[in-house]
C-alpha positions in Angstrom: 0.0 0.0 0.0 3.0 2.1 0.6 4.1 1.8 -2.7 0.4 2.9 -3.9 1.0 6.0 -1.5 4.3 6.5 -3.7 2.6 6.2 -7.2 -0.3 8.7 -6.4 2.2 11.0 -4.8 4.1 11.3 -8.0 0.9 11.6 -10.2 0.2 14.3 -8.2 3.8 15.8 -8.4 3.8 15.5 -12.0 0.4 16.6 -13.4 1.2 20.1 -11.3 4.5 20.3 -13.3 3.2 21.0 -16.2 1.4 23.8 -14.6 3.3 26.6 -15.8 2.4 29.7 -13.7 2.7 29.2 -9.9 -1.1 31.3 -9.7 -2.7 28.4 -11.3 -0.9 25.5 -9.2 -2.0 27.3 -6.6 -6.0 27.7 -7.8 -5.6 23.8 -8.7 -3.9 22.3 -5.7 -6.8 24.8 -3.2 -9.8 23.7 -5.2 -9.3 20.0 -5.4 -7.9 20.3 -1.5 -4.5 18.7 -2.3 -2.8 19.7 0.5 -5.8 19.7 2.6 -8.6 21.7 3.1 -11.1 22.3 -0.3 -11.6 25.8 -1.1 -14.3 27.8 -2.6 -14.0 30.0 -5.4 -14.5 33.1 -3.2 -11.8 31.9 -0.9 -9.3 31.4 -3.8 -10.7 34.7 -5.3 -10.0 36.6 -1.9 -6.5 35.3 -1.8 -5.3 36.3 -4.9 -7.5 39.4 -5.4 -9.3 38.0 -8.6 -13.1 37.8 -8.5 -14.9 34.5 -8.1 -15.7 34.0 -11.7 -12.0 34.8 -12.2 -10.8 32.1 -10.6 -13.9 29.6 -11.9 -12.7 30.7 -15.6 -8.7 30.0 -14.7 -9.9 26.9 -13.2 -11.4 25.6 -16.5 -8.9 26.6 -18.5 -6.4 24.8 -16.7 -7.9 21.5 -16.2 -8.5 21.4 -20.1 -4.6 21.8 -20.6 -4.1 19.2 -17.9 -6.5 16.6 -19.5 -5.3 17.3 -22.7 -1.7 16.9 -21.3 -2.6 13.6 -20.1 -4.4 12.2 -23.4 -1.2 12.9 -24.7 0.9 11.0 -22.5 2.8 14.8 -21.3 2.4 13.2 -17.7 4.2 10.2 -17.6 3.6 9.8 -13.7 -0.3 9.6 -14.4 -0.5 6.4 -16.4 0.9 4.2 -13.4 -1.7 5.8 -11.0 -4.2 5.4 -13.3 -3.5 1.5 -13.4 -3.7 1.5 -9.9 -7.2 2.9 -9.7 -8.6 1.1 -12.1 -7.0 -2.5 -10.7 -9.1 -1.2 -7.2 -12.3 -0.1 -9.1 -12.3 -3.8 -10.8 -12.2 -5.1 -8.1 -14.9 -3.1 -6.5 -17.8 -3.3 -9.3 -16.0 -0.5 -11.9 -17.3 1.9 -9.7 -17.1 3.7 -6.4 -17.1 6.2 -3.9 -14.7 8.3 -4.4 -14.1 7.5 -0.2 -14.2 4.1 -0.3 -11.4 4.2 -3.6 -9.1 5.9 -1.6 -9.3 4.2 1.3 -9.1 0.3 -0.3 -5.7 2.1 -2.8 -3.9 3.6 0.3 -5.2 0.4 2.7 -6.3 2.6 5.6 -8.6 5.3 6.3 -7.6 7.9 4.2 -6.8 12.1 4.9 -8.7 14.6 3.2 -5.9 15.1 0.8 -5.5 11.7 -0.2 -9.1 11.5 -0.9 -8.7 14.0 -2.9 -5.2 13.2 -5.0 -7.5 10.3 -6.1 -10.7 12.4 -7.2 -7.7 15.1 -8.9 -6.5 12.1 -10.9 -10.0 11.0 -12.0 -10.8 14.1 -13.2 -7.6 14.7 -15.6 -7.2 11.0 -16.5 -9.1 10.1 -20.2 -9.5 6.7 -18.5 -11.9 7.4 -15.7 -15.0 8.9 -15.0 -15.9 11.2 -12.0 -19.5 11.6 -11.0 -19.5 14.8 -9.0 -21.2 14.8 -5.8 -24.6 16.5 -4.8 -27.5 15.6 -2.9 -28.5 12.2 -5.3 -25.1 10.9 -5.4 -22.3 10.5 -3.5 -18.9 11.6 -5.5 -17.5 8.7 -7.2 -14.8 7.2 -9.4 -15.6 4.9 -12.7 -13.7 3.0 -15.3 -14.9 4.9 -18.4 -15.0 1.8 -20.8 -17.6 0.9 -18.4 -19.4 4.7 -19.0 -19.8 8.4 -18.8 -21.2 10.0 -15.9 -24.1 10.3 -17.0 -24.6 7.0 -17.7 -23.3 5.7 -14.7 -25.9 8.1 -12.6 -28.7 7.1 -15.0 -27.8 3.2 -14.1 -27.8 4.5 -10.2 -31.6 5.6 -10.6 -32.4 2.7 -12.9 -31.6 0.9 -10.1 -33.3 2.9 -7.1 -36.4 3.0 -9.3 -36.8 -0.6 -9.4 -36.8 -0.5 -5.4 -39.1 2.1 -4.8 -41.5 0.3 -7.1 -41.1 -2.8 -5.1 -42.1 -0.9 -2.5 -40.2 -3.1 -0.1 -36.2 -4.1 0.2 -34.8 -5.7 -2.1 -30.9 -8.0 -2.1 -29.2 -8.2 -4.5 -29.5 -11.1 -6.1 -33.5 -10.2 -6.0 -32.4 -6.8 -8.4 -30.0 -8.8 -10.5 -33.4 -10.6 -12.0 -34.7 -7.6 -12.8 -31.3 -6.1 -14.4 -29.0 -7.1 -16.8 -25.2 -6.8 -15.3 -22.2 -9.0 -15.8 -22.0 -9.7 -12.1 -24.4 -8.9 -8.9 -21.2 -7.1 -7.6 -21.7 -4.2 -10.1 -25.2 -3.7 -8.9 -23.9 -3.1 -5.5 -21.2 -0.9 -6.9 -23.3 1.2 -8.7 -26.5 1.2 -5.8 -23.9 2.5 -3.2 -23.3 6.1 -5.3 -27.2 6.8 -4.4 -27.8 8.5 -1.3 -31.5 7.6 -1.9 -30.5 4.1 -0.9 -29.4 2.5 2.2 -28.5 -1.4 2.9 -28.8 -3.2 5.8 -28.2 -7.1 6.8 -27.8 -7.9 2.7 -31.1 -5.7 2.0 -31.3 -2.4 -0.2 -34.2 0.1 0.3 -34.3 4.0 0.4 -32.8 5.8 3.2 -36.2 6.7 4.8 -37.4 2.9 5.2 -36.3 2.2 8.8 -35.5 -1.4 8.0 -32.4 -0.5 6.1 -31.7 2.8 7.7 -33.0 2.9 11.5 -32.6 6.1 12.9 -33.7 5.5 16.3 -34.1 3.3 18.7 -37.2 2.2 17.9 -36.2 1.9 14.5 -33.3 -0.6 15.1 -35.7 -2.5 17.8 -38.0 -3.1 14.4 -35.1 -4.3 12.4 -33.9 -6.9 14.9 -37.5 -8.4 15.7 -38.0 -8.3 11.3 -35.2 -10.2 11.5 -34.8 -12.8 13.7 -38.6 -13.1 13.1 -39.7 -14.4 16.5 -40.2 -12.7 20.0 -37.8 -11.9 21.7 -37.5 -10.3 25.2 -36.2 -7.2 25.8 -32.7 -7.5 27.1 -32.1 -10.4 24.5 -33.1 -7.5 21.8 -30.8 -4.7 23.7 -27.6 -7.4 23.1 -28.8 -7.7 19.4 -28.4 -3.8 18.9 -25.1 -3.8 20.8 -23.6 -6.6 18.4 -25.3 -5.1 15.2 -23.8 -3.0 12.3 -26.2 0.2 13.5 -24.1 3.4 13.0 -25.3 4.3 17.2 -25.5 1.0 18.7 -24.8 2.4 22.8 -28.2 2.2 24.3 -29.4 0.7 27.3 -31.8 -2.3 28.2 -33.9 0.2 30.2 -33.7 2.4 27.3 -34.7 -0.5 25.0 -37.6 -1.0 27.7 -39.4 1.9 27.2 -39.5 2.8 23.8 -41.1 -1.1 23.5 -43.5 0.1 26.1 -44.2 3.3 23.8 -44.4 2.1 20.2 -48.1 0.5 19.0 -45.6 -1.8 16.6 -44.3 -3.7 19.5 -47.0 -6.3 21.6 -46.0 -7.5 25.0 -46.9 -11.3 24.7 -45.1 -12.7 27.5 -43.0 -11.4 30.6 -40.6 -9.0 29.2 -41.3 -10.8 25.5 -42.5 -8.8 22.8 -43.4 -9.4 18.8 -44.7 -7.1 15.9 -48.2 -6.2 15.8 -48.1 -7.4 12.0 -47.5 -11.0 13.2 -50.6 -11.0 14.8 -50.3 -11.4 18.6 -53.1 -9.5 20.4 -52.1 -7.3 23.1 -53.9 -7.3 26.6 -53.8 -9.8 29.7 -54.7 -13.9 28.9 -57.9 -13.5 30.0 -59.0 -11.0 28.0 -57.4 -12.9 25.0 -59.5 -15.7 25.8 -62.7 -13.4 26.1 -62.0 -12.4 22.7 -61.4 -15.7 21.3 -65.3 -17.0 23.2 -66.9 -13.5 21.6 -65.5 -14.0 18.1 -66.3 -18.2 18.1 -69.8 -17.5 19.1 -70.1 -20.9 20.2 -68.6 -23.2 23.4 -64.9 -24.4 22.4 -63.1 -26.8 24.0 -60.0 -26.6 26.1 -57.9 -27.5 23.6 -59.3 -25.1 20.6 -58.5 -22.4 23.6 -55.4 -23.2 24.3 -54.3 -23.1 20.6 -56.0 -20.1 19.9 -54.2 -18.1 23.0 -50.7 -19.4 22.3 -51.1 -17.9 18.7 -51.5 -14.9 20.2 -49.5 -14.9 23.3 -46.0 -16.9 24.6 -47.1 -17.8 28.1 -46.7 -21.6 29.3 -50.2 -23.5 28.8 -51.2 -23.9 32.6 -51.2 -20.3 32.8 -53.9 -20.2 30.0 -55.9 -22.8 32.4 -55.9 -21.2 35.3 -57.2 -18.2 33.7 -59.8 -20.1 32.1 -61.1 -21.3 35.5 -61.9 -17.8 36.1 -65.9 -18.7 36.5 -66.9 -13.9 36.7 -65.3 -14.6 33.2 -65.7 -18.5 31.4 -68.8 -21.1 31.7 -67.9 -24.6 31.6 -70.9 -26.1 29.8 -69.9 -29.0 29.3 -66.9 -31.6 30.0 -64.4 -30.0 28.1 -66.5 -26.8 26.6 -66.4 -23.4 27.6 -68.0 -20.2 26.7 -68.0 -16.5 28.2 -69.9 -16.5 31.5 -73.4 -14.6 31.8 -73.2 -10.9 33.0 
């Protein structure tokens, strides 16, 4: 990785070399933030007394000479980088974040300058493509056999299209069906640009769908129960958050607790056990479970037929479903083994 350091460093070194006037080094190096910090027009324009548009125009001008000077192999530093980036982006789908790039070429998490030495040499070098970043996509780096920049974003909402139609998450293997790529890798390449999309435990939805991009707690609580797909109780769902890939992942059992307590998604079924509403537990005590099951079957049902029906809606141990049910206020035994809702 070291020697990857090395080759960028020497792009770098040679692509401003051909940078005649020292003024325009300077605009170049301050706007793409090579030695650090990325500076606005106005910024440059105060520092050298030139108006903003001044610098915009200079800025222009220069990078045409520079991608002109690299077409024709005038930078003989740049095609050594360039083989390095495009080895990484292979190997990464033929596209990326420009972040991600930078940190996989230098093996490490990456400075602001040598995030941006990578996106500098994207932009000058015929051989890649730079999709600049705003608030649809992230900035990125592409191979540009594989296409233009607009291309590549018109592939990114090809794909987040597909998903909000679905209208629910989607892997990738699920979008590959629906696409036509060389390898399911390339869809995740290309689906990572979009900051409309999120993915979560191998599942790609838009950022506001809590069940790829949970927010809060409640949110993450939701994404646990979704998937392990049973009940679970409360501190058992507190050590699932604190071992998950969630971006805030500190919270407390007692904090877990009470936003279980608070949430109409979440249905206490046992002690300290709770499920989704959408799996159809019914909230309340056993006995008024059982009432409901006796109003709704409009007829006597036997012990048994009770018992089933309660445990589909609750996890509490069968003898505690009989006791209740020898609540006589409550149940009528009219028969051996029937039962039916005591007369009020």
């Amino acid at each position: 990785m070291l020697q990857n350091a090395d080759i960028i460093a020497k792009a770098i070194e040679g692509s401003l070399n051909i940078i005649e006037q020292d003024r325009e080094r300077e605009i170049i190096s301050r706007r793409f933030g090579l030695s650090g910090q990325k500076e606005t027009l106005e910024q440059i324009g105060d520092m050298l007394s030139i108006t903003r548009e001044r610098v915009r125009q200079l800025e222009k001008a220069i990078l045409v000479r520079l991608r002109i000077g690299a077409e024709e192999a005038k930078i003989p530093e740049l095609a050594a980088a360039e083989k390095v980036i495009i080895r990484n982006l292979t190997e990464m789908g033929r596209v990326a974040r420009s972040a991600d790039l930078a940190d996989k070429i230098y093996g490490r998490t990456t400075t602001p300058a040598e995030k941006a030495a990578i996106c500098f040499i994207g932009d000058i070098s015929t051989n890649l493509t730079i999709i600049d970043e705003n608030d649809k996509y992230f900035s990125a780096i592409g191979i540009s056999e594989y296409g233009d920049s607009k291309t590549i974003r018109a592939k990114v909402d090809e794909i987040f299209n597909i998903i909000k139609t679905n209208k629910a998450p989607m892997t990738i293997d699920e979008l590959d069906e629906k696409l036509s790529y060389e390898h399911p890798d390339h869809i995740k390449a290309v689906a990572s640009i979009s900051k409309n999309l999120a993915t979560l435990n191998g599942l790609w939805g838009l950022t506001k769908w809590p069940t790829v991009n949970p927010k809060n707690i409640r949110d993450k609580i939701f994404v646990v129960l979704e998937t392990k797909k049973e009940p679970m109780h409360f501190s058992d769902i507190a050590e699932e958050i604190a071992k998950s890939s969630f971006k805030r992942k500190d919270v407390t059992t007692q904090a877990i607790h009470n936003e279980l307590i608070k949430d109409s998604r979440f249905v206490l079924i046992g002690r300290g056990i709770y499920a989704l509403d959408s799996w159809g537990y019914s909230k309340g005590t056993v006995t008024d479970i059982i009432t409901d099951i006796l109003k709704k079957s409009k007829k006597p049902l036997t012990r048994e037929e009770i018992v089933k029906q309660v445990l589909h809606a609750r996890k509490v141990k069968e003898t505690t479903i009989l006791l209740n049910l020898q609540n006589k206020k409550n149940f009528k035994k009219v028969d051996k083994n029937l039962y039916t809702l005591a007369e009020k």
